[in-house]
Backbone as CSV, one residue per row, in Angstrom:
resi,resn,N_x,N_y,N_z,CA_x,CA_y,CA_z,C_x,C_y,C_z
1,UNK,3.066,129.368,80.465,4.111,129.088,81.426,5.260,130.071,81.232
2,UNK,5.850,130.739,82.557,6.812,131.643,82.517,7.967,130.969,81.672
3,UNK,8.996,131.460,81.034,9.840,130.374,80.409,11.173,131.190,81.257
4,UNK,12.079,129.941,81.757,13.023,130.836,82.307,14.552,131.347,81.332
5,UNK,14.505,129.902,80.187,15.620,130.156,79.261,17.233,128.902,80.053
6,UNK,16.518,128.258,80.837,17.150,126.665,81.713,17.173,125.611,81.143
7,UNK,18.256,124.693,81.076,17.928,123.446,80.768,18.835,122.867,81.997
8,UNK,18.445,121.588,82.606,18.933,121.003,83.840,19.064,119.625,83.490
9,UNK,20.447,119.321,83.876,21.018,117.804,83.551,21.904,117.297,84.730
10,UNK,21.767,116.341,84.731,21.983,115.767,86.382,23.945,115.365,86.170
11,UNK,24.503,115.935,87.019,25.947,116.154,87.169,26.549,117.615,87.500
12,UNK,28.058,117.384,87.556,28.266,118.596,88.189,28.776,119.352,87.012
13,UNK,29.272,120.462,86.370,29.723,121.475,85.758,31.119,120.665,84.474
14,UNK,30.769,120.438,83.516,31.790,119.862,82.514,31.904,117.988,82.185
15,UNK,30.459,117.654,83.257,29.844,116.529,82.887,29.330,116.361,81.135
16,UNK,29.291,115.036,80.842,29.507,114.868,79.547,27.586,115.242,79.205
17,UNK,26.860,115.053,79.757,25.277,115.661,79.990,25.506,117.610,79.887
18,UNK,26.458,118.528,80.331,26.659,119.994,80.347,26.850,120.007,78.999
19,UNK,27.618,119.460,78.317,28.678,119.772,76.942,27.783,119.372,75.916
20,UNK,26.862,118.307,76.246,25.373,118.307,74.905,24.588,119.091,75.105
21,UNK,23.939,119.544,76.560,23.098,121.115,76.660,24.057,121.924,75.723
22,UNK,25.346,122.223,76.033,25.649,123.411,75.627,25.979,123.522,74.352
23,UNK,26.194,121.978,73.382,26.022,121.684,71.865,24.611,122.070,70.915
24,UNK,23.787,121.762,71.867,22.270,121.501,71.259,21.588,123.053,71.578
25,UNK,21.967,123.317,72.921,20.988,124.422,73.461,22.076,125.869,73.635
26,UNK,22.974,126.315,73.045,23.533,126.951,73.434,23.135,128.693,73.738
27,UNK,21.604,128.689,73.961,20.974,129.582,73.828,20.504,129.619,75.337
28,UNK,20.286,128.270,75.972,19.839,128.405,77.461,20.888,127.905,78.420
29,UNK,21.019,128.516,79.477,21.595,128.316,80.738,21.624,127.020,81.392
30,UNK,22.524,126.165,81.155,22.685,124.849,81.963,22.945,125.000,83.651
31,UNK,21.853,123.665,83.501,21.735,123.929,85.185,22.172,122.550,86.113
32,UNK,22.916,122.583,86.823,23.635,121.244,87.394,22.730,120.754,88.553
33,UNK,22.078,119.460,88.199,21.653,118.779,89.770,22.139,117.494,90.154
34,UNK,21.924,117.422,91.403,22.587,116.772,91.860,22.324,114.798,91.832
35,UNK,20.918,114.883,91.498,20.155,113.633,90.888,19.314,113.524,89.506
36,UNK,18.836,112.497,89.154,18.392,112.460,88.248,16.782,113.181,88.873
37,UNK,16.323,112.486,90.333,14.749,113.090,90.852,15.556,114.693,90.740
38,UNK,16.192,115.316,90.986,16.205,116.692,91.042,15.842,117.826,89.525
39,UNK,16.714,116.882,88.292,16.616,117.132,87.410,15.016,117.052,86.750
40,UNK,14.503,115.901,87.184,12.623,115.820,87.038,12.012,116.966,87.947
41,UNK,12.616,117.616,88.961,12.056,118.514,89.632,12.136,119.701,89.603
42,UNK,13.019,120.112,88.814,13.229,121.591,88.367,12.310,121.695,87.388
43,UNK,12.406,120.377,86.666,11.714,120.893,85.183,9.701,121.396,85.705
44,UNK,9.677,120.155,86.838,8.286,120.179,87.133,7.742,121.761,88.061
45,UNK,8.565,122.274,88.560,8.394,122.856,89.258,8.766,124.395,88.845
46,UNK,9.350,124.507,87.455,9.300,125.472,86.369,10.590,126.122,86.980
47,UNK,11.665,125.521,87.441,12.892,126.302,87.667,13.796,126.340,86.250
48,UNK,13.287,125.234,85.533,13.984,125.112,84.436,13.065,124.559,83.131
49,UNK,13.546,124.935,82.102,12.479,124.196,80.887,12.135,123.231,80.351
50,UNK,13.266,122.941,80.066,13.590,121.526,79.846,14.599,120.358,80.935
51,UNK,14.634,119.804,80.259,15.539,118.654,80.909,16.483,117.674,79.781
52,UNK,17.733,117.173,80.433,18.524,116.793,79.462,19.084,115.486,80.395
53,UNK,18.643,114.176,79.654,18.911,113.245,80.479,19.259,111.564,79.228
54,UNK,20.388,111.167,80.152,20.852,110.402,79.359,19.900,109.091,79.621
55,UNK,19.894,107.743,78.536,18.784,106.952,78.586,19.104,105.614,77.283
56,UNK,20.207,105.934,77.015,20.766,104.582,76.790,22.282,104.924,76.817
57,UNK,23.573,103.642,76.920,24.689,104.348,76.281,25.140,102.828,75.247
58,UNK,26.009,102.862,74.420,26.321,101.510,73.851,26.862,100.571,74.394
59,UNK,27.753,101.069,75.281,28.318,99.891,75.616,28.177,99.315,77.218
60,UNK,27.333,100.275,78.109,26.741,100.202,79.012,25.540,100.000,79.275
61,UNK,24.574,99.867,78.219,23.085,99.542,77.743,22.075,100.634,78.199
62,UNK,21.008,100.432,78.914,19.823,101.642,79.542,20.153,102.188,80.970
63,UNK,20.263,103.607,80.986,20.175,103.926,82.390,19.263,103.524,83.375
64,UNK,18.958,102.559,84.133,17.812,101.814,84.357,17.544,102.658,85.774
65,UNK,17.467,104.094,86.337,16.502,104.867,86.899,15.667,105.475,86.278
66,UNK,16.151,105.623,84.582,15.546,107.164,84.002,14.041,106.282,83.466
67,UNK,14.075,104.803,83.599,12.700,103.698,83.199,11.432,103.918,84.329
68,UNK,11.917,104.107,85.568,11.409,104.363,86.542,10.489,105.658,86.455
69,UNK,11.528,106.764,86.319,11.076,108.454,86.764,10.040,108.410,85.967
70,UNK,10.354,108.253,84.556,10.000,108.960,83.439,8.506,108.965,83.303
71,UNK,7.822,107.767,83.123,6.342,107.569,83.375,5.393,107.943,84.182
72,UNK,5.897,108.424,85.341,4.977,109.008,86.052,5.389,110.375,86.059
73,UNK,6.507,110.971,85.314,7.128,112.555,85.865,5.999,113.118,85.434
74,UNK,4.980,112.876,84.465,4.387,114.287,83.882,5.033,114.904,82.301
75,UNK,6.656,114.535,82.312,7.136,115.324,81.173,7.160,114.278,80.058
76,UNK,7.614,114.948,78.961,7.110,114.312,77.548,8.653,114.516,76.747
77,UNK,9.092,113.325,76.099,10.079,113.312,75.146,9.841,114.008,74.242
78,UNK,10.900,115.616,73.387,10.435,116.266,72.555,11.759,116.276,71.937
79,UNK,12.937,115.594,72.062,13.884,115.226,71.015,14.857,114.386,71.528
80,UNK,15.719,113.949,70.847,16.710,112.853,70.818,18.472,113.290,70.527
81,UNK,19.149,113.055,71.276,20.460,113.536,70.933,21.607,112.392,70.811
82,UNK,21.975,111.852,70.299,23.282,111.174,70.074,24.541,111.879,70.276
83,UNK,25.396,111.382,71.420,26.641,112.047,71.894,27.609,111.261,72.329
84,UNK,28.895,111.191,70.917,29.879,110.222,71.105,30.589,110.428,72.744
85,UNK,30.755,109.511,73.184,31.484,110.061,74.723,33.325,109.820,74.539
86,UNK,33.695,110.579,74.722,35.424,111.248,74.263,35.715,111.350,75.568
87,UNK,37.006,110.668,76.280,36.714,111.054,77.974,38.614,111.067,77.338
88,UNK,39.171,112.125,78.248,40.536,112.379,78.144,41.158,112.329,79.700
89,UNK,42.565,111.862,79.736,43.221,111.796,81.239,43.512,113.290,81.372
90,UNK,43.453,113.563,82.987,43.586,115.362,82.916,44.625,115.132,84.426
91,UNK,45.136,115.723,84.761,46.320,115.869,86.111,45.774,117.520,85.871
92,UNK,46.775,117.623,87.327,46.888,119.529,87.690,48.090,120.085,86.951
93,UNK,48.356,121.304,86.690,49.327,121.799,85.820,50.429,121.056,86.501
94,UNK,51.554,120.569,85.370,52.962,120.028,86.076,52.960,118.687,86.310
95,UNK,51.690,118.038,86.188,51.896,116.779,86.589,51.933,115.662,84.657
96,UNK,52.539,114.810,84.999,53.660,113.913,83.712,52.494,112.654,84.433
97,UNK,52.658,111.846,83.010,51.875,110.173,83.079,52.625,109.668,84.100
98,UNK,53.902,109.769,83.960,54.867,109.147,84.512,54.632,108.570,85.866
99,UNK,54.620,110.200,86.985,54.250,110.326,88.315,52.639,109.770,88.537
100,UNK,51.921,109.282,87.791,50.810,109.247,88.175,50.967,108.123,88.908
101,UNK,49.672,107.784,89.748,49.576,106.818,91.019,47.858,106.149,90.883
102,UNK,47.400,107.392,91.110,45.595,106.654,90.828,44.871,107.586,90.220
103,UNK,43.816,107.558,89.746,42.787,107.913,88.386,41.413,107.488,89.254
104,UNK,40.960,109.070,88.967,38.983,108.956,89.943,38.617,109.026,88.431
105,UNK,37.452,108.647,88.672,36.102,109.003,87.695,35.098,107.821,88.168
106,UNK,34.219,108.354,87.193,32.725,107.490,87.614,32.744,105.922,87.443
107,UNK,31.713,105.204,88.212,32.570,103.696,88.227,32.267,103.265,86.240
108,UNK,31.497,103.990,85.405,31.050,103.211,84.294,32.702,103.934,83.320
109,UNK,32.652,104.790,83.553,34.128,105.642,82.902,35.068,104.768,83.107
110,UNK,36.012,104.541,84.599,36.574,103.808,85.087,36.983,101.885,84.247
111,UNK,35.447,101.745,83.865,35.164,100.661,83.424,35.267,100.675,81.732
112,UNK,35.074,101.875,81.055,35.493,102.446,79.821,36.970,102.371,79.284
113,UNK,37.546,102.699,80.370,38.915,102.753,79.740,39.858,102.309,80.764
114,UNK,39.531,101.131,80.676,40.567,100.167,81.518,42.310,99.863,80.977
115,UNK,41.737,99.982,79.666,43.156,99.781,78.973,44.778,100.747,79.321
116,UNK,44.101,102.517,79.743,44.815,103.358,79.720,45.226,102.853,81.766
117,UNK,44.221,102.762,81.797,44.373,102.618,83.750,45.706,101.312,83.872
118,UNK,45.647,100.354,82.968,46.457,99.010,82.880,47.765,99.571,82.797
119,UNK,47.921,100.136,81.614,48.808,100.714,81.134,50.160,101.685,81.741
120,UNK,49.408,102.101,82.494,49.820,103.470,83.254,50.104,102.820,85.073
121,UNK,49.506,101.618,84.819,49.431,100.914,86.052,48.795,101.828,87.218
122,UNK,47.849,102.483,87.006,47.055,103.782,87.974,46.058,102.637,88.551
123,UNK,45.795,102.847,90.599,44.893,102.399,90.917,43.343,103.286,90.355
124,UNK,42.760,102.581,90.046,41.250,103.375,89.989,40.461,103.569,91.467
125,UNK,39.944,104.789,91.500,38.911,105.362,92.696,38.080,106.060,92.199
126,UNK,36.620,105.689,92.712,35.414,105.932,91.944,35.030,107.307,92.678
127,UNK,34.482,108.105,91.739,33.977,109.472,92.042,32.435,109.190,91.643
128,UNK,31.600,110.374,92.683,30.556,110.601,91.895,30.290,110.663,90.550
129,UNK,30.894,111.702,89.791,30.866,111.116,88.342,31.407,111.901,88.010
130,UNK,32.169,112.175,86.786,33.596,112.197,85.659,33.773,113.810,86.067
131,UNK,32.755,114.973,85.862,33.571,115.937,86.393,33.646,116.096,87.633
132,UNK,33.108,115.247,88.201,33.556,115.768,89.807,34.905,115.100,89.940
133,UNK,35.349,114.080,89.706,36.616,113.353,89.597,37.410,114.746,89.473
134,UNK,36.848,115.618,88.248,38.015,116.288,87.907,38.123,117.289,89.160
135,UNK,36.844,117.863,89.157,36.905,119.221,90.436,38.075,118.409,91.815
136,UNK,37.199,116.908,92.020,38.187,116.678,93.038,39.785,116.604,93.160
137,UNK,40.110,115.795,92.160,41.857,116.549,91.774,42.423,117.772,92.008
138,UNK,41.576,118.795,91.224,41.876,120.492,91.142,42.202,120.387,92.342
139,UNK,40.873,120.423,93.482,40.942,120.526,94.836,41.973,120.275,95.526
140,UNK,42.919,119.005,95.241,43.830,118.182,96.018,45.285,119.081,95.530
141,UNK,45.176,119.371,94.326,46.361,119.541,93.888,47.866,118.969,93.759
142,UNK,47.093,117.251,93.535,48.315,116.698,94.247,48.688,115.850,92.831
143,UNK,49.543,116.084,92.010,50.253,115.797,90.876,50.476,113.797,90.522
144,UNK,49.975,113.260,91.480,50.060,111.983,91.369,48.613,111.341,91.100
145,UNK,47.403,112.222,91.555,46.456,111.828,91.190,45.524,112.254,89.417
146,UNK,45.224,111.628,89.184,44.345,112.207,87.304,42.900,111.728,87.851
147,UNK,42.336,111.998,86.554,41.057,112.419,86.323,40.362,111.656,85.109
148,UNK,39.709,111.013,84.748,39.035,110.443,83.782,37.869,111.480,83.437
149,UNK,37.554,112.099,82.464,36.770,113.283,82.436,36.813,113.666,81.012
150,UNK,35.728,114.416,80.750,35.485,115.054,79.136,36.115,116.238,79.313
151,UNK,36.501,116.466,78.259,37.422,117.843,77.685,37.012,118.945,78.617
152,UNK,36.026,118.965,78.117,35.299,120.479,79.017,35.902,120.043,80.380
153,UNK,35.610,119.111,81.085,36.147,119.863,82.692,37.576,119.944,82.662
154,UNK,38.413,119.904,82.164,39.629,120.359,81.984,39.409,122.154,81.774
155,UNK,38.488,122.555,81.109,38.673,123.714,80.887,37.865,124.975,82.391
156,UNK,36.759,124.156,82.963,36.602,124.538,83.938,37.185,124.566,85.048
157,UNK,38.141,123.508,85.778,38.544,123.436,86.979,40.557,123.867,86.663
158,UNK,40.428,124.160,85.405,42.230,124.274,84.592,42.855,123.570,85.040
159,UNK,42.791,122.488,84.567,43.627,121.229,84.545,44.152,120.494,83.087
160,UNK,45.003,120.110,83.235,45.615,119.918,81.872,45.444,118.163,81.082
161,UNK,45.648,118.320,79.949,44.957,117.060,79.240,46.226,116.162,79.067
162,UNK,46.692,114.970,79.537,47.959,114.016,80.088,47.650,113.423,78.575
163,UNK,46.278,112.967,78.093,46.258,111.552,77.423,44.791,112.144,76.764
164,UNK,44.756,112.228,75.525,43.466,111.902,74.688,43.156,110.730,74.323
165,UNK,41.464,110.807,73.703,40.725,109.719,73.840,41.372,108.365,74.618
166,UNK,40.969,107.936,75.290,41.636,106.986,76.533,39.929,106.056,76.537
167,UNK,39.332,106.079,76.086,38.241,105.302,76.190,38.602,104.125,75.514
168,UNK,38.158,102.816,75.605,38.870,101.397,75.036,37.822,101.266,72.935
169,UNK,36.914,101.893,73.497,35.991,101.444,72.520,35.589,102.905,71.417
170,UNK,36.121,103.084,70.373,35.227,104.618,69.953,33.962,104.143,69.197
171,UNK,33.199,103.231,69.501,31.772,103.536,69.789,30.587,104.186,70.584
172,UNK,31.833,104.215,71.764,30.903,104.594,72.933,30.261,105.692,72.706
173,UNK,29.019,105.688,72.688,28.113,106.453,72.198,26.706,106.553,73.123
174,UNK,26.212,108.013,73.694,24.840,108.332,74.177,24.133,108.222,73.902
175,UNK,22.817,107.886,74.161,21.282,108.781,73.367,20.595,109.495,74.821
176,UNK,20.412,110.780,74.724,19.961,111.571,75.348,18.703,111.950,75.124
177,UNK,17.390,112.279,75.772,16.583,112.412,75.555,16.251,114.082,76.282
178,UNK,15.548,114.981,75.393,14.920,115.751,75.923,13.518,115.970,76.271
179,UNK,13.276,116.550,78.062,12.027,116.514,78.709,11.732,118.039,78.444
180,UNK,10.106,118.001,78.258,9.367,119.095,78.590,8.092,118.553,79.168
181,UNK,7.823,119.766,80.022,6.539,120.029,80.425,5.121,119.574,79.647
182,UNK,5.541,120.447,78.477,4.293,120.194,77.265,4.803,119.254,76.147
183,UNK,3.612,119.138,75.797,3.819,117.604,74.638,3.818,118.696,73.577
184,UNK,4.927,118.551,72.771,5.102,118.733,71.288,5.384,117.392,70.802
185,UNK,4.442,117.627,69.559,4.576,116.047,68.682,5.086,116.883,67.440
186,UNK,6.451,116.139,67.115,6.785,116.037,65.886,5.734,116.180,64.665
187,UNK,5.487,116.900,63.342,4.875,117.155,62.607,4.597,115.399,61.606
188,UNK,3.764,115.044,61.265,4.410,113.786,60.530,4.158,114.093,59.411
189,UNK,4.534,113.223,58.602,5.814,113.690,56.704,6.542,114.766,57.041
190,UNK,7.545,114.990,58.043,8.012,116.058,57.485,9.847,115.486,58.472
191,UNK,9.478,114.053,58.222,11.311,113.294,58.125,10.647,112.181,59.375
192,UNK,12.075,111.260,59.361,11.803,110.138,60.447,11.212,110.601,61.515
193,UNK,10.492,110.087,62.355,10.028,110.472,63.593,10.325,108.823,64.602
194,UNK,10.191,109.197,65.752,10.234,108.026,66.880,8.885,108.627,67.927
195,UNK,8.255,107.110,67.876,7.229,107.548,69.069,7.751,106.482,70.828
196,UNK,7.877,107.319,71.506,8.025,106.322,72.698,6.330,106.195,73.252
197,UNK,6.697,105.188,73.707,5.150,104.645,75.196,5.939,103.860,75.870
198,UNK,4.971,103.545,77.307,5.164,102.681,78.438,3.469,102.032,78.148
199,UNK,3.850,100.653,78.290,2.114,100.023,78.208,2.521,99.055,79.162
200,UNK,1.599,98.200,80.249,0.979,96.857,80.782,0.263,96.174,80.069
201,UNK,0.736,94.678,79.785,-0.075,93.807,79.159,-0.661,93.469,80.471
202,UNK,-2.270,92.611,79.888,-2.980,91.930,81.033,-2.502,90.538,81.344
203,UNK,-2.378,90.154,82.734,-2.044,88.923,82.922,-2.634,87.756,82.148
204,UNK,-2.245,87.890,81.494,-3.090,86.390,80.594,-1.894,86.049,79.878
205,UNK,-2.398,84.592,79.100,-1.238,83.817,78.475,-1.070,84.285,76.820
206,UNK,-0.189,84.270,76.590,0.527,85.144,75.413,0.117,86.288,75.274
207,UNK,-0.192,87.260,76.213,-0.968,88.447,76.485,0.228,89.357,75.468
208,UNK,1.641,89.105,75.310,2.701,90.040,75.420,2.763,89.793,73.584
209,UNK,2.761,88.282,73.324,2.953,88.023,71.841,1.553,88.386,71.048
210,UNK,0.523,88.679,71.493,-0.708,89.231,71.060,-0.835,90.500,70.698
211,UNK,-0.013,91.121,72.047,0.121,93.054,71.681,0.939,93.284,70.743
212,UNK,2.053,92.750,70.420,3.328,93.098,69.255,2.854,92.517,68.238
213,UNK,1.871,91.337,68.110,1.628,91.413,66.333,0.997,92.511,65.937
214,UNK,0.076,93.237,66.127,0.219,94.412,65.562,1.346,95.318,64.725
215,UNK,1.868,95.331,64.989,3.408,95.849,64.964,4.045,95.562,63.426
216,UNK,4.356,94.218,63.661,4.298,93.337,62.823,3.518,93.108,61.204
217,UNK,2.102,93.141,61.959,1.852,93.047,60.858,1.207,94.324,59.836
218,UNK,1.428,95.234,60.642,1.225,97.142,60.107,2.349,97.185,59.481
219,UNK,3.219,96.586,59.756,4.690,96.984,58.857,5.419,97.879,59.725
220,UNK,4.961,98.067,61.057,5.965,98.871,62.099,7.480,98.486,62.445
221,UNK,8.602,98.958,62.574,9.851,98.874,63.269,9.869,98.992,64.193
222,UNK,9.877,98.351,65.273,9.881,98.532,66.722,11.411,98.174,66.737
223,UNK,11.827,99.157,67.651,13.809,99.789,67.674,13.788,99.469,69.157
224,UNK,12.975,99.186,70.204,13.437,99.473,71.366,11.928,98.531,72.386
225,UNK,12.538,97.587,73.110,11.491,96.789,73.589,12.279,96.848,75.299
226,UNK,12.246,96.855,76.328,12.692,96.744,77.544,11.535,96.690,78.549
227,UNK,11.727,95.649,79.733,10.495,95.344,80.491,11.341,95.563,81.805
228,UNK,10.486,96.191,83.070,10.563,96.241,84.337,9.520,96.335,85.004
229,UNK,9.828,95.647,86.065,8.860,95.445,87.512,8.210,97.000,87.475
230,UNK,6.918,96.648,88.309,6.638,97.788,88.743,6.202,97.479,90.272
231,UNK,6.304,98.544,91.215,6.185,98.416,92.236,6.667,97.151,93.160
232,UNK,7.610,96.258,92.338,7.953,95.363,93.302,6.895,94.476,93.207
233,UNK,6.404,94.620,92.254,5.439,92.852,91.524,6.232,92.373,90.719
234,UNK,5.968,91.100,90.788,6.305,90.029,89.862,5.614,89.467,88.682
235,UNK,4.086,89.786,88.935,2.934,90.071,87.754,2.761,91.540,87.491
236,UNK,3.750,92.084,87.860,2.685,93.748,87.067,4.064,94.279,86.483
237,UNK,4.443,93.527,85.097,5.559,93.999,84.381,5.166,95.475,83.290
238,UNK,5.778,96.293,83.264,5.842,97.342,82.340,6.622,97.310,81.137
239,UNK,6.742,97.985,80.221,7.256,97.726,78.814,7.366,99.183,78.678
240,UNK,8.608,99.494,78.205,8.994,100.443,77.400,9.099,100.445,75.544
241,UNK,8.816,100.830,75.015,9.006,100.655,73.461,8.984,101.866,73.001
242,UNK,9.834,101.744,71.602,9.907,102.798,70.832,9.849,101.792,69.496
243,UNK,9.035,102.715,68.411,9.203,102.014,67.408,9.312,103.568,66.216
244,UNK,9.464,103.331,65.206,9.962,103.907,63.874,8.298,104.114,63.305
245,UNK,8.436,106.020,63.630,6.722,106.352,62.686,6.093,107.162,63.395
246,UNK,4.817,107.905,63.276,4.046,108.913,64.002,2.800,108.059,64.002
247,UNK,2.322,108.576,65.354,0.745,107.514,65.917,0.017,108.278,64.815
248,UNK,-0.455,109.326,63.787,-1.157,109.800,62.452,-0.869,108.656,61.412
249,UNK,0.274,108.319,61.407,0.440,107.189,60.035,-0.654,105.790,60.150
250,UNK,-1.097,105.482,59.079,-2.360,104.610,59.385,-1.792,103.440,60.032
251,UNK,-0.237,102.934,59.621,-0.442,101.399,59.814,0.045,101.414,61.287
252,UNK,0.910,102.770,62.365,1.203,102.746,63.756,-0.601,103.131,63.943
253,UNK,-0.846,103.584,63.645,-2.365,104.147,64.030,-3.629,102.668,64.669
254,UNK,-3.049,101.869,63.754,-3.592,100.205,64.012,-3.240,99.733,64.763
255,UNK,-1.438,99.609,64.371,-1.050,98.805,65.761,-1.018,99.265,67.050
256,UNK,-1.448,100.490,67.328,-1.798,101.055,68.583,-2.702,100.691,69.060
257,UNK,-4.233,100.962,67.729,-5.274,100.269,68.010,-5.792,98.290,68.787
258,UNK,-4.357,97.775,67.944,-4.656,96.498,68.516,-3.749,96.176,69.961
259,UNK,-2.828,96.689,69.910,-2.087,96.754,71.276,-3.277,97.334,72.510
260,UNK,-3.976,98.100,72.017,-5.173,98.635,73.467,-5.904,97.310,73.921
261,UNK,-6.202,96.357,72.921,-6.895,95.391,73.113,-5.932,94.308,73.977
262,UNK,-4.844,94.165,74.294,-4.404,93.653,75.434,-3.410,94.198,76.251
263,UNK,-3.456,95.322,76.615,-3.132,95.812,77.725,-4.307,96.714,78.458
264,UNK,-3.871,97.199,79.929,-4.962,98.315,80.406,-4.026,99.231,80.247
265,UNK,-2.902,99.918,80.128,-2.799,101.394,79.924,-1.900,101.181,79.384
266,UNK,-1.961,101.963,77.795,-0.734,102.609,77.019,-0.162,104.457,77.123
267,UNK,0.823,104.783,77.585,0.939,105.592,77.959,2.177,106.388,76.591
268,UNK,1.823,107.564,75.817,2.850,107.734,74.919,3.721,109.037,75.471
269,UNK,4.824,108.521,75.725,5.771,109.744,76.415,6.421,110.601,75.520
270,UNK,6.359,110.274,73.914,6.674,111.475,73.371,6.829,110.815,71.838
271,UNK,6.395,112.080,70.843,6.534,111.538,69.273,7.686,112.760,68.905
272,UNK,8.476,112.595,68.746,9.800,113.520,68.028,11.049,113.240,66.842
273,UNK,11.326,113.901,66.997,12.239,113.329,66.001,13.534,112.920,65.744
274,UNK,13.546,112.277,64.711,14.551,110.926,64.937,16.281,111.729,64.834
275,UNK,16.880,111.396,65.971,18.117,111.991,65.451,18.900,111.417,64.008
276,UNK,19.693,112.492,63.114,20.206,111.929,62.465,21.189,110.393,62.250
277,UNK,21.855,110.289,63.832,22.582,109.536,64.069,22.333,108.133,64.155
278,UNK,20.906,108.107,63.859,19.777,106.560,63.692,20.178,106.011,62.475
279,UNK,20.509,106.844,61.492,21.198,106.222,59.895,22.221,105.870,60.274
């Protein structure tokens, strides 16, 4: 495969998704789309290499489109990123807390740092998401409106920083996942690893508590259990899981083995490795 030297993450230019490409990958060219399907479509369609997409946050729980895409995209989880989210108030040059009036950003941002919005007594207005808030300000130039936004788009659209960390919680914290094309599996013994799958249990009764003893009794850590509809059934539930280990280690090697025995398809979207930020 041609490699172009791209990575594509869904937002516009100084989105908090740009500033972990450009932490992690600062070797390839970040590429802005406009959806999360767009971001699955560059990668598929070889405009870009990878993909950089967010997929849990702490205090907002699972991005619940990226459950959807992911299983049927074709691409394969080949690492994990943890990225504290730091969102700062930004105005246009000249503009004071004081004069402020209302504050854009994305509705989950917005919902982040309510405390500073209280405070400041600023109406909130929801933007597409945190750097566009900011681009849209730049645009207006109008000294009464701010910006809820990560550092970086302050430095792209030059707008100035009113108020650091303004988020209510400093937990708030990402996990980002990186897509490729090709399956690279993590080496195993050679440090923590995480394996993801998507499986269907069969409609039958305790079909679901049958597949996880395995798990259980291999001595597996399962870190991550989440179920959704598929297609708009009410019997054809899907399961996401991640558990702690490489499908080579004997005792995940079993409980894989006994999990086949009640479901029809286990699907493994990627074995990689564990970010540090799991300790």
């Amino acid at each position: 495969m041609t490699r172009t030297g791209r990575i594509a993450y869904q937002g516009e230019p100084g989105a908090n998704s740009h500033a972990v490409c450009a932490h992690h990958y600062p070797d390839l060219e970040p590429v802005p789309c406009a959806s999360f399907e767009d971001v699955f479509a560059a990668v598929d369609q070889g405009s870009a290499d990878l993909a950089m997409i967010p997929i849990d946050n702490s205090i907002a729980g699972r991005v619940a489109d990226i459950h959807h895409f992911l299983p049927g995209s074709g691409l394969h989880i080949v690492a994990e990123h943890f990225w504290r989210i730091q969102f700062v108030l930004l105005g246009v040059p000249g503009a004071t807390t004081a004069g402020l009036r209302t504050v854009h950003s994305h509705v989950h941002a917005l919902g982040q740092c309510r405390r500073v919005i209280r405070e400041l007594g600023l109406t909130p207005l929801i933007s597409g998401d945190t750097a566009g808030a900011a681009r849209e300000i730049a645009e207006a130039g109008d000294p009464t409106q701010a910006a809820i936004s990560p550092r970086l788009a302050a430095e792209i659209y030059g707008l100035e920083v009113l108020r650091e960390d303004v988020e209510d919680e400093d937990h708030n914290t990402t996990r980002f996942v990186v897509l490729s094309p090709d399956l690279v599996e993590a080496e195993a013994g050679r440090g923590p690893v995480v394996t993801s799958f998507v499986f269907n249990v069969r409609n039958i009764p305790a079909a679901l508590y049958k597949a996880l003893g395995g798990f259980a009794t291999n001595g597996v850590n399962m870190t991550k259990l989440e179920s959704y509809m598929v297609d708009g059934q009410f019997t054809a539930t899907q399961f996401l899981a991640e558990v702690d280990g490489h499908p080579a280690e004997p005792g995940l090697a079993r409980a894989l083995e006994e999990l086949r025995f009640f479901t029809h398809e286990i699907k493994v979207l990627g074995v990689y490795p564990a970010d540090a930020s799991r300790r």
